[in-house]
N, C-alpha and C positions, 0 to 999 in steps of 0.2 A: 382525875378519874371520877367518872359519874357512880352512884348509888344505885342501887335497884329503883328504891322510890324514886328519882328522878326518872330513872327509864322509864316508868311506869305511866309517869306522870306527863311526862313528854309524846306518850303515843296517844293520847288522849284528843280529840280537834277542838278542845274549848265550848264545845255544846255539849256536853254533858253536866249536867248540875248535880252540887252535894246533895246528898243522900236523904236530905230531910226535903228537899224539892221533888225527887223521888217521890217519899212515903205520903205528901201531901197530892200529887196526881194521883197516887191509888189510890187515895180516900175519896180523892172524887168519882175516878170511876166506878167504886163500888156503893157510892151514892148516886150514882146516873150523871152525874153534872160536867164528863169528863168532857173538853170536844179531844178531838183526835190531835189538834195541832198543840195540846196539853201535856199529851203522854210524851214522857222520852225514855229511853232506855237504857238501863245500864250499860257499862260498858266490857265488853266481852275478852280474856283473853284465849288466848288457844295455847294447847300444848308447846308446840314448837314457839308461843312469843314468848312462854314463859321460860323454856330453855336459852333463849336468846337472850334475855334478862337478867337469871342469875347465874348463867355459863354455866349451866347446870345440863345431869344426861337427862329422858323424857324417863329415865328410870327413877330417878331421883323426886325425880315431881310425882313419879307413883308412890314413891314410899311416902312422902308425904303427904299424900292423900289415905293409905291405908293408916296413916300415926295420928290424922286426924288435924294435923298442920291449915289442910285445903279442904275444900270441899268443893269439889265437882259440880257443874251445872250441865247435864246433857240435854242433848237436845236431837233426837234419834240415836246415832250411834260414833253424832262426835259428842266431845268433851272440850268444854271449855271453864273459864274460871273468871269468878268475877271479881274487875279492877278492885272495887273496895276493899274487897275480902283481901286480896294482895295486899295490898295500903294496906291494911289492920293487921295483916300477918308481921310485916317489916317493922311492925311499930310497937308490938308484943299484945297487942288489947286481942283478945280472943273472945268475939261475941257470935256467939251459936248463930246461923243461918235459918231462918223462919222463911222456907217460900211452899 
C-alpha cells in the first residue's frame, strides 16, 4: 500500500526541481537575469488530486484549509494546492506560505 507522499511524489514528471532551485530562478528574475528557459514552476495540485490521494471527501480538504492544515493557491476561481506544501503537511514541518 503506497503513502500519500508517494502518491504525491509519483505525479510529479521529474522536471520539477527542489524548492531551493525554485527560490534561486526568482532571485534571478527579480534581478532581470532570468531567461525564460530558467523559470519552472511549481507544481500544482487540484482538489479532486488531492481527494484522490488521501481518499479523502473535497469537504475534508475544506476543513483543512479553513484549520489552516493547507493553504490554497487560486488562480481565478479554481483552487489548487502546492505539491510542496503537501510534502511539508505529510511530514509535520509547517512553514507559513510567503507568495
Amino acid at each position: 500500500m503506497s503513502s500519500a507522499h508517494d502518491d504525491i511524489e509519483a505525479m510529479g514528471d521529474g522536471l520539477h526541481p527542489p524548492s531551493e532551485k525554485l527560490l534561486d530562478n526568482s532571485r534571478k528574475l527579480e534581478a532581470g537575469r532570468a531567461q525564460t528557459t530558467d523559470l519552472v514552476l511549481p507544481r500544482l495540485l487540484s482538489t479532486q488530486e488531492l481527494c484522490a490521494v488521501f481518499r479523502r471527501s473535497s469537504r475534508t480538504i475544506r476543513q483543512w484549509c479553513r484549520g489552516g492544515k493547507l493553504t490554497p493557491v487560486r488562480v481565478g476561481r479554481a483552487v489548487f494546492f502546492r505539491a510542496d506544501a503537501v510534502l511539508r503537511m505529510i511530514s509535520g514541518t509547517r512553514t507559513p506560505e510567503k507568495e
